[in-house]
N, C-alpha and C positions, 0 to 999 in steps of 0.2 A: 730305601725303596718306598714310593709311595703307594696309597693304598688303589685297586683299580690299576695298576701297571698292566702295559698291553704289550703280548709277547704277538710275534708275526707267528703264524703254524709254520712246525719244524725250526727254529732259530732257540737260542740257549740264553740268561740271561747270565749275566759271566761278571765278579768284582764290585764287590763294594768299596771303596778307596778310603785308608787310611787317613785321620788329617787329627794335626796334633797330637795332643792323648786318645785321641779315639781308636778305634778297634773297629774293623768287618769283616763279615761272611759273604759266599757268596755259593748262589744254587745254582748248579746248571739241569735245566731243562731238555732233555733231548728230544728233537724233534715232536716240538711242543703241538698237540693237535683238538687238543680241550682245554675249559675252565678248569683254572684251580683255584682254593682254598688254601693261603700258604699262612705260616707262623713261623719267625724265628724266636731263639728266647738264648737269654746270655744269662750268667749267674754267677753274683762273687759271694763266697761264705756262702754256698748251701741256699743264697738268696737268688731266687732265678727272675730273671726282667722278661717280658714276649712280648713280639706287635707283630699284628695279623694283617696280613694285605690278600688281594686277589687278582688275578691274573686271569685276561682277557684275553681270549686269541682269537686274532681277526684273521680270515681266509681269502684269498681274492680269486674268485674263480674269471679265467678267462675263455673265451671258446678254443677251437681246436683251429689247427689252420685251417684257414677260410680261400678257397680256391674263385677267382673273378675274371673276368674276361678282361682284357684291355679295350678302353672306351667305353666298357658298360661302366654299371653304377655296383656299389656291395656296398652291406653292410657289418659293422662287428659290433659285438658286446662282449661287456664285462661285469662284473657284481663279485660285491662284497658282505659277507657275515660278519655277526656283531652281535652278539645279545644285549649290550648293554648300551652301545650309544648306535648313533647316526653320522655318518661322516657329514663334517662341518663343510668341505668340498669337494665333486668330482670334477675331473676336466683330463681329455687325450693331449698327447704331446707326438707331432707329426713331425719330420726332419728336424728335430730338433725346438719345436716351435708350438707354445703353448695353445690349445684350441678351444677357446668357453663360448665361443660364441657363431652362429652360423658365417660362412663366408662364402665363395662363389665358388669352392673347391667342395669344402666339407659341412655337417650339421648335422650336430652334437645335440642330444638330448640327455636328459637326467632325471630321474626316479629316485627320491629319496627317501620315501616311503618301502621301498624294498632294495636300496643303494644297489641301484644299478644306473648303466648306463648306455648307452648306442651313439655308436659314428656313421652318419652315413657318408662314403664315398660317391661324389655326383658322377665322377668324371675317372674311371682307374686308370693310370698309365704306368708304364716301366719304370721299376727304382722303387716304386711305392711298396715296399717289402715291409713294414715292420708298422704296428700303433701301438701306442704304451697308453693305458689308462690308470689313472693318478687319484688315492682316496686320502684325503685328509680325516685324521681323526685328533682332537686336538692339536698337541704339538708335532704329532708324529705324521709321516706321510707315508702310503704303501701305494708298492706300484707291480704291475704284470704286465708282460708283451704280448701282444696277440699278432700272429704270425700272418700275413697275406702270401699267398702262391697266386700270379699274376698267370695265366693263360693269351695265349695270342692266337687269332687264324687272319690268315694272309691271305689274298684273294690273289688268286695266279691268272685265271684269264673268265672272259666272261664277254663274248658278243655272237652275235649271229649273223646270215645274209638270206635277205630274203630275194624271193626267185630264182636262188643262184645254186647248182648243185652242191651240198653240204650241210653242216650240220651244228649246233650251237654247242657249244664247249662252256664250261664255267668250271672252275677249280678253288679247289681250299688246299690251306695249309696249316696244320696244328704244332704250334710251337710253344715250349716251356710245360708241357705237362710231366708229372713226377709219375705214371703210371702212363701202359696202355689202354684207350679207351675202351670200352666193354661192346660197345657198338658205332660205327659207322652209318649214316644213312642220307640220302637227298629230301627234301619236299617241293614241290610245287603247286601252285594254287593251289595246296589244302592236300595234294594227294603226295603218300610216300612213293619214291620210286624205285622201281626194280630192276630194271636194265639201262645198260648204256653205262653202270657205274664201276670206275677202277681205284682200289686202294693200294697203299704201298706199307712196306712195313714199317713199325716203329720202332726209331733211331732213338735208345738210351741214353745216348750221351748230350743231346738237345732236347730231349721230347718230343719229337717233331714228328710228324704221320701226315703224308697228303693224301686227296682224293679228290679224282675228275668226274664227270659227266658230261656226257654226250647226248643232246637231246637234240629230236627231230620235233618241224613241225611250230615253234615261237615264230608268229610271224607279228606281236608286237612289242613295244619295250617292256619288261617286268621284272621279276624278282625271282630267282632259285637260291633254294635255301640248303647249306649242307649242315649238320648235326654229329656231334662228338661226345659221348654219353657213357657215365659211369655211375653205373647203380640206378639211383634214381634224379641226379644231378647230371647235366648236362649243359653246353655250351652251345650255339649258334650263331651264322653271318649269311646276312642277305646277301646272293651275289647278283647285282643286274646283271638283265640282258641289254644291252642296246643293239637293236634291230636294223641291220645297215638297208639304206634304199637307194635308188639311182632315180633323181627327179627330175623332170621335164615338164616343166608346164605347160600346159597351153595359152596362148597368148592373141592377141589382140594388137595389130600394129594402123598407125595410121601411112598412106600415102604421102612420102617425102619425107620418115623422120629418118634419123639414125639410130638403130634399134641392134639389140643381140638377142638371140636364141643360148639361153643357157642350160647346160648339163650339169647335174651336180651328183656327187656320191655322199653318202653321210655311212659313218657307222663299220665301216666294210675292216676286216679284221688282214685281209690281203688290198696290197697295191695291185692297182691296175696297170698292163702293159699297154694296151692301145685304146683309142678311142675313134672311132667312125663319123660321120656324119654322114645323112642319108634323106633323101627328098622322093617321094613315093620309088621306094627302091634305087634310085640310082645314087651312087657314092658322089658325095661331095667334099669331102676330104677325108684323109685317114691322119691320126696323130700318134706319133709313138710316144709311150710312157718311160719316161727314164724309170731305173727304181729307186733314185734317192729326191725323186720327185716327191714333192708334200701339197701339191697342189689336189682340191676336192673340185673345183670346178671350172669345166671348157664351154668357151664363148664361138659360137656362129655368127658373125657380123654380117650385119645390114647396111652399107653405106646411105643408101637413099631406097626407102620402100617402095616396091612398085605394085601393080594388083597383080604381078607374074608371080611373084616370092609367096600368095597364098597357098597353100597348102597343107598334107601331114608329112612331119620329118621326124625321122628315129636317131639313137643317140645309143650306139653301140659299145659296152664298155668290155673290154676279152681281158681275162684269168687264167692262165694258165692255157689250158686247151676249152676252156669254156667262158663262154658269150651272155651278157645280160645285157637285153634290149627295153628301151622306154621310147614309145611313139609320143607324139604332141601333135593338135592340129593348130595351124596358123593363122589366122581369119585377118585379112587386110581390109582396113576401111577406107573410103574415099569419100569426105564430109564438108560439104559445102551451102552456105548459104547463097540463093537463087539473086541474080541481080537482072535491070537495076532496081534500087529498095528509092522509089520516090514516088511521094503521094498529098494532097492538099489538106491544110488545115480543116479538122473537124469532119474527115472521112474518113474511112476504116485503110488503116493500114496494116497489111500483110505480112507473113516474112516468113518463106518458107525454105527449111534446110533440108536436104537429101543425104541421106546414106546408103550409099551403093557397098554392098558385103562381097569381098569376093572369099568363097573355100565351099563346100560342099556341108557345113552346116550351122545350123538356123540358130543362135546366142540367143539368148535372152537379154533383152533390151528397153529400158527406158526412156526418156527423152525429153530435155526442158530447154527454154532459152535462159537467158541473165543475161544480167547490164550491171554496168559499173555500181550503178544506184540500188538496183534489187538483185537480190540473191537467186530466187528463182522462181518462172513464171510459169503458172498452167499453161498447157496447150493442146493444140489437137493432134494425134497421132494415128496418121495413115500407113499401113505395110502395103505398098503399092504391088510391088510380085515380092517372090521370096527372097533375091538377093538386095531390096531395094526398101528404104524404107521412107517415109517422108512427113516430118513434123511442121504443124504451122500456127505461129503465134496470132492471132488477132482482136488487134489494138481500133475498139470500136470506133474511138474519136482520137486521130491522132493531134500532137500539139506538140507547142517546141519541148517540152518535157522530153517528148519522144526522140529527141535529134539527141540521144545518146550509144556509142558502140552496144549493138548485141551479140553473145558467142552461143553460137547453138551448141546442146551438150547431149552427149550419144553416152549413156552409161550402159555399159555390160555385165552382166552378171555371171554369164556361163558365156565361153571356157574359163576366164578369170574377171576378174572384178575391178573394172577401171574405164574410167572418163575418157571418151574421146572427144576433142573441142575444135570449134572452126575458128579460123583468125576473126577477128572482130569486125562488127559490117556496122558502120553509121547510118542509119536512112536520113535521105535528103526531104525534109516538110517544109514546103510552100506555108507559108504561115502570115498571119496579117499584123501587118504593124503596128495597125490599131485600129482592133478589132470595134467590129460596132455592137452597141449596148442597148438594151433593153431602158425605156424613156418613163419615168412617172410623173404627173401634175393634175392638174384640176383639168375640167372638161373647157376648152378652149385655150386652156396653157400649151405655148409651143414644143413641141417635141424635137429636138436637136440633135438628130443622127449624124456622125462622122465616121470614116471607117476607108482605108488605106490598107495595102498589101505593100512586104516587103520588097524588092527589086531583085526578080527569079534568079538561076543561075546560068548555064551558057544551054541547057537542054529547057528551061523554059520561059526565058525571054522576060520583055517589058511589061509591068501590067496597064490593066483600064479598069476604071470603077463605072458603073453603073447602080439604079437602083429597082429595083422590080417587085412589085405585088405579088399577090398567092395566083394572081390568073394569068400571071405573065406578061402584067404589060410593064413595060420599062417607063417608070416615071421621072426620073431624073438622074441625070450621066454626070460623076463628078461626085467628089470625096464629103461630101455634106448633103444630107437632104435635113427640110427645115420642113414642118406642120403642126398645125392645131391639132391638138387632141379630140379626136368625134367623142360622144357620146359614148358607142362601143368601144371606143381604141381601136386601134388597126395593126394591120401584120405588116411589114416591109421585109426585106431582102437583100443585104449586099451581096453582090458579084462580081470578083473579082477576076478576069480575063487573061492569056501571058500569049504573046503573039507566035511561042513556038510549042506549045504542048496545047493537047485539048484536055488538060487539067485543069480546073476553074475552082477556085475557094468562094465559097458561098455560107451565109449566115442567116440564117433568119430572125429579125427581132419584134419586138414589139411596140406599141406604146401605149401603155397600162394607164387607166383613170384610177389616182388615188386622192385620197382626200384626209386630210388631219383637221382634228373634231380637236376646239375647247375653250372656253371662257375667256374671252378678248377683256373681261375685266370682270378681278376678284375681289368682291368686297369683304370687309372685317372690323370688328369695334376696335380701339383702343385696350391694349393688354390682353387680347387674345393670343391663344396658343394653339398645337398643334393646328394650322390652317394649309388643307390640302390644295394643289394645283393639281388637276389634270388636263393630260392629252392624249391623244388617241391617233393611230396610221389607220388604215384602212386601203385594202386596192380591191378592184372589183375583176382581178385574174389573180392565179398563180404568179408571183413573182419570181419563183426560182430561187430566191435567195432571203437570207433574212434581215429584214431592216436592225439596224440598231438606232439608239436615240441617246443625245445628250441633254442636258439641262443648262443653262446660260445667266445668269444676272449680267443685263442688256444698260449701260451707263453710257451715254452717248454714242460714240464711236466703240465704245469697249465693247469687249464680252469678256466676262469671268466664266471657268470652268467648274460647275457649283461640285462637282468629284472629286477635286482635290483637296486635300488633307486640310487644306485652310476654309474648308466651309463646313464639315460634318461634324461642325460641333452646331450647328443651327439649322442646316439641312439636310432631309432624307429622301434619295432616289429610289422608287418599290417601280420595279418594270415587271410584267407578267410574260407568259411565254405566247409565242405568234400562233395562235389559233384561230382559222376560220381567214386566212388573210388579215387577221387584228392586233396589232400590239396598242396595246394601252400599258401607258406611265403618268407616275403621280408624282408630283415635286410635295414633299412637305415642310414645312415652316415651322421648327420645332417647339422652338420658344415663345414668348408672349413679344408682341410688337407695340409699337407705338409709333402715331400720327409722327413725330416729328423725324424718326430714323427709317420707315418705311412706308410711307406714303407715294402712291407714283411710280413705284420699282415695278420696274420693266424685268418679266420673268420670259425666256425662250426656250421652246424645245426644238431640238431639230432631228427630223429621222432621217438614217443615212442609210440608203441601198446602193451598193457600188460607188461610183463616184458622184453620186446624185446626192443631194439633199434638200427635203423639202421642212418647213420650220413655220413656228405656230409662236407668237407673242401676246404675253397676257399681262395686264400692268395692275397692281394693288391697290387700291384704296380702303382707308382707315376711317371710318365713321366715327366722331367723338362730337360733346357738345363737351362748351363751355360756358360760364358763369359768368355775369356782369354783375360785380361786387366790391363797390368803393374800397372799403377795409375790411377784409373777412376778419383779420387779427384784433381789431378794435370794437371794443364793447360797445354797444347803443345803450340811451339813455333809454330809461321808461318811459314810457309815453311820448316818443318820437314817433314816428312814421318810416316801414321798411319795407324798401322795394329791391327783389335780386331776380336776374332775367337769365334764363340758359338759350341757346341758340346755336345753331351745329355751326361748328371749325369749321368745315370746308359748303359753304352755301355754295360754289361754281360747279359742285358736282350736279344739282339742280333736287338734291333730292331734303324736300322738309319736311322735317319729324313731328311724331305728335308726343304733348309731354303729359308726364305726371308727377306730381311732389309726393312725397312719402315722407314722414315725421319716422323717427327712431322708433314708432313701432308699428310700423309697417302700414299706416294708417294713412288714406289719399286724404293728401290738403288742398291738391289743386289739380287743376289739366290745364292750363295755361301757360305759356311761355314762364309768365312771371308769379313769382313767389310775393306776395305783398299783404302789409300790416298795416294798418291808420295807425293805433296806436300802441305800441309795440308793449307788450307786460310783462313782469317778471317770468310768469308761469310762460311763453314763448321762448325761452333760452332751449335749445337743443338743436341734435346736428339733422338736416336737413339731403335727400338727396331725390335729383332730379334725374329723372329718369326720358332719354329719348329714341323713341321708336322709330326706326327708317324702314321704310318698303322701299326697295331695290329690285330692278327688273334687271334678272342675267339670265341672259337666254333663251327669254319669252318666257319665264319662269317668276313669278315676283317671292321673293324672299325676305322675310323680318331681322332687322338687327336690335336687337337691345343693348342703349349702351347707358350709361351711367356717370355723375358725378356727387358729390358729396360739400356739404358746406354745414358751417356751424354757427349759429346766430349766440353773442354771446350778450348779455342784459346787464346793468345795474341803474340801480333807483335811483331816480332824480332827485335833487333838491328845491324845496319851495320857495318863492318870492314872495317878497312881500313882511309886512311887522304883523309878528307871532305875537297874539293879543291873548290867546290864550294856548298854551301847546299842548295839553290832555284834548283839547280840539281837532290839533292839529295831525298830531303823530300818528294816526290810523289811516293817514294816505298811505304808505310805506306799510300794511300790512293786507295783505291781498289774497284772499281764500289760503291760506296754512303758507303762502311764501313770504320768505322774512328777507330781508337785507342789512347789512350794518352800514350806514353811511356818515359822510360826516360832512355839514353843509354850513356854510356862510349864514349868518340868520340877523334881523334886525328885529329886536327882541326888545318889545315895550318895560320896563322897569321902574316903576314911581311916575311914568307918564315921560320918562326920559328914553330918547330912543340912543342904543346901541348896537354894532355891530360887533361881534363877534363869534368865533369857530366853537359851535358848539356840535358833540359827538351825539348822533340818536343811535338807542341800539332797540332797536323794532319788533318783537314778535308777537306771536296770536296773543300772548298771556302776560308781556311784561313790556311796558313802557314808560320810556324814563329817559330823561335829558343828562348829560354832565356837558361842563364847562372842560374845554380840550384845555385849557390855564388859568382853571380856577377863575372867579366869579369874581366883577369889578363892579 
């Protein structure tokens, strides 16, 4: 036996087993309920052997049976003593089925600091009799059952009828209790009740106990509560009421549908035997109720509504020897849009619907039009008398827009809640073919009015074009009038005529002086960059509408659209907004240009109001001079003579520049066309740039351009002619206030009075001069 052995409380530990030569004892413990201290001891020869162990007794307290409701929730616990360890695990075992962890039935918790443990039941139902919770202590496992007593109450009845003589009943049933309860009682909203309640006895051999009530007076759906109580533990079940009614609504029909008047019962705890109908008092049918009828609702059919069928009608439902009546009133409408709906382009058209009510009272009423195209439209709402009402849309400027179906819409609010709609009405608009337009140009540009009406329908005939002033006199008959633009601009008038209605389509236009403002030629140097275009609209009235403008690179017959994607890498369009009658836009030229790829480029704006467009052309020139220079590349001898001329690239512009020369440091050499040296010297070598100034007149405006070119004079020393009689004479031509040269020259060079030629190297400066022979000396 080992030391620490764990006896259960009450259990005996019995046999220590024989094996080979060995030998056992064995203690029984009876109804072991404490620690002990134990020692055996064996002895051969007066020599006695002992080993001491101690005994552990673990306890497992479970609670008492636990009493729950069926469908409620309960809980149980169990705990284990121990003085010396901690169980290594707790966990319940439910039909058979181990439980560690929560699930959607139960959830098990565990305390191991005081080994306990709890099940909650979520859900109790029938059968759920028995939980066993499970302690592991080492090797060993102890277990206790803790007992559940399931409780049931059964809901025996529960409704009521309202209006109707009687009374609301609800019942419980207690089933499965091991005792009778200590008290019986009802509640309702909050209060116990006292009368109206019957209990019956309680049946031993079920458990069972019922109990009713009788309550007056629920007249809406709710909750009565009964209660079964022992001690200070108790059990309860909410019984509805449902509240039975008999509904009839009132209703809202239109002239010509097919419609029912319906009866309904909800709720009612007895069938009904007959059913009436009734129209101010007089019977209109009677219907007998079978009793294995299950029908809740009788229909009054309307084949085709008339405004006679308005009225109140009752809905008679009989019980026994008693009657439960519900009135309804019936309000018939009669909704029509007014005809005919025909009217002329760009006059106010009309459209009014009527609703004639017929019943003796006055609904609460709305009232919009719609069209296919919009959902729904303000309008004006007149209640003409009481049973009458009359709504009207009005569409200031009508147009073909408007030659779509309208439904007039009557919404009700009171008696019930529901649209009444008219069949759809198209109005017929005289409308112009082609309509005449508002004219812009310069003051003497022709203004080019056209303008045509459709061909009427059979109510208003052929038309006639005319044209007419603001004073009414008729200037010209016939679908085009043509004039100059005055100074003011002028007003005209088309009128259009139909030989069978005195409906007439009439326009008034205009013809606006406007005028675009902008530089018929933009000058710029060579290798200039960002260079703006502008143009400008202008009208001297309200236009009505807003011009837009495009930009154009003008290439013979072409135009190029400078907007698309293949020009915004070099041009930018900035449009400002139309204020004052004014849009101004700027074309800009992003990158640097040059004379040979933009020279002459025809740039076009054009502004577009309606189908009109008036357009403005401005063409580029590029100022550059150029250099007249044999060989810039090629060195000048010293002491030659150097002439280099600048003079502008395009002389047929007519404009001549004035110049100046500037030496690399910034220093005027000249103001003359030409750069020029008699005799050219070493200290003259450097780059050179010519500077030409254009005065350009744009726009009565004169403007300066500076442009610019660059050249480089580049020098070496000459060599001497003639026989070198003496060269320390000679070699100080080649040395020139601090400039030195290294050259190497042809020389005829006296030697003993014998003349020779040959290649001899000078190397020249302020402080050392000296001849070599280029191959040595002959």
């Amino acid at each position: 036996m080992k030391n620490g052995t764990i006896f259960e409380a009450g259990s005996t530990v019995i046999n220590i087993p024989y094996a080979n030569n060995s030998m056992g004892i064995s203690l029984k413990i009876p109804n072991a309920t404490e620690d002990h201290n134990l020692q055996c001891q064996v002895a051969w020869s007066a020599k006695p052997y002992s080993y001491s162990f101690f005994v552990d007794v673990i306890e497992i307290i479970s609670q008492p049976k636990i009493y729950a409701l069926a469908g409620s929730s309960a809980v149980v616990s169990c705990r284990a003593t121990s003085n010396n360890e901690e169980p290594s695990e707790m966990y319940w075992i439910v039909d058979n089925k181990k439980i560690t962890g929560e699930t959607d039935e139960f959830h098990p918790k565990q305390q191991k600091a005081n080994t306990s443990t709890t099940l909650e039941i979520k859900h109790v139902k029938t059968g759920l009799d028995t939980m066993t919770c499970v302690f592991v202590f080492g090797e060993q496992s102890f277990s206790t059952i803790t007992p559940l007593k399931i409780i049931e109450i059964d809901i025996t009845r529960g409704a009521a009828l309202l209006n109707f003589p009687g009374q609301s009943t609800a019942g419980c049933t207690l089933k499965g209790a091991e005792s009778k309860p200590d008290e019986v009682y009802w509640m309702y909203l909050g209060d116990k009740q006292t009368t109206g309640i019957t209990t019956s006895e309680y049946f031993v051999n079920n458990g069972s106990q019922a109990t009713t009530i009788i309550k007056d007076g629920i007249d809406h759906d709710s909750n009565i509560t009964c209660y079964f109580k022992w001690g200070t533990w108790e059990v309860f079940k909410n019984v509805p009421i449902e509240v039975g009614e008999l509904l009839l609504p009132g209703q809202v029909f239109k002239v010509g549908e097919k419609k029912d008047l319906s009866c309904t019962i909800k709720d009612f705890g007895v069938r009904p035997s007959k059913l009436t109908w009734k129209k101010a008092g007089t019977v209109l049918n009677s219907i007998d109720i079978l009793s294995d009828n299950t029908e809740t609702q009788w229909k009054y059919p309307f084949s085709s509504v008339s405004s006679g069928d308005a009225g109140n009608y009752t809905c008679t439902i009989t019980m026994g020897n008693d009657e439960l009546v519900k009135e309804a009133v019936l309000t018939v409408v009669d909704i029509k849009i007014e005809q005919p709906v025909l009217t002329a382009q760009y006059t106010s058209l009309t459209l009014s619907c009527v609703a004639t009510l017929y019943n003796n009272v006055q609904p609460d009423i709305n009232a919009y039009f719609k069209t296919f195209k919009i959902n729904t439209i303000d309008l004006k709402k007149t209640v003409v008398t009481a049973s009458q009402h009359v709504s009207e849309l009005v569409i200031p400027e009508a147009g073909p827009e408007n030659e779509t179906p309208y439904t007039c819409v009557f919404q009700f609010t009171r008696p019930v809640v529901i649209n009444i709609e008219t069949a759809p009405v198209t109005p017929d608009i005289l409308t112009f073919s082609t309509p005449p337009t508002n004219q812009y140009g310069k003051v003497g540009d022709n203004a080019k009015f056209t303008c045509d009406g459709e061909e009427g329908n059979s109510e208003a005939g052929s038309p006639s074009v005319k044209w007419v002033i603001p004073d009414g006199t008729e200037v010209k008959i016939g679908t085009s009038y043509t004039i100059p633009i005055p100074v003011d601009g002028l007003t005209v008038s088309c009128v259009i005529t139909y030989n069978k209605t005195v409906l007439q389509l009439k326009k008034e236009v205009k013809a606006i002086v406007s005028n675009i403002a902008g530089p018929t030629t933009v000058y710029t140097t060579n290798k200039n960059s960002s260079i703006p275009i502008s143009c400008s609209f202008t009208a001297d009235q309200d236009t009505g509408v807003t011009p837009t403008v495009e930009w154009y690179l003008v290439t013979g017959e072409e135009k190029a659209d400078l907007s698309a994607e293949a020009f915004k890498e070099q041009y930018q369009i900035t449009t400002g907004e139309y204020k004052a009658r004014t849009l101004n836009s700027t074309l800009t030229i992003k990158h640097s240009v040059t004379r040979t790829s933009f020279d002459k480029k025809v740039y076009e704006c054009q502004f577009k109001l309606q189908d009109q467009v008036q357009l403005h052309q401005a063409v580029l020139r590029v100022l550059e001079i150029i250099l007249d220079h044999p060989n810039p590349e090629k060195a000048v001898i010293s002491g030659e003579k150097v002439s280099i001329t600048a003079s502008p690239a395009t002389p047929d512009y007519g404009i001549i520049p004035t110049f100046r020369w500037l030496d690399s440091k910034k220093n005027v050499i000249g103001t003359t066309p030409t750069l020029y040296f008699e005799s050219v010297r070493l200290k003259d070598e450097d780059t050179y740039t010519a500077h030409g100034i254009f005065i350009a007149n744009a726009n009565g405006e004169s403007l300066l351009y500076d442009t610019a070119v660059q050249v480089t004079v580049k020098i070496k020393a000459g060599c001497f002619t003639g026989i070198v009689k003496n060269i320390i004479e000679t070699l100080p031509q080649y040395v020139e206030n601090g400039y030195s040269k290294e050259v190497t020259c042809i020389v005829s060079i006296l030697f003993n009075h014998v003349s020779s030629r040959k290649n001899f190297h000078f190397i020249a400066t302020p402080n050392i001069m000296y001849l070599t022979l280029s191959r040595g000396l002959v």
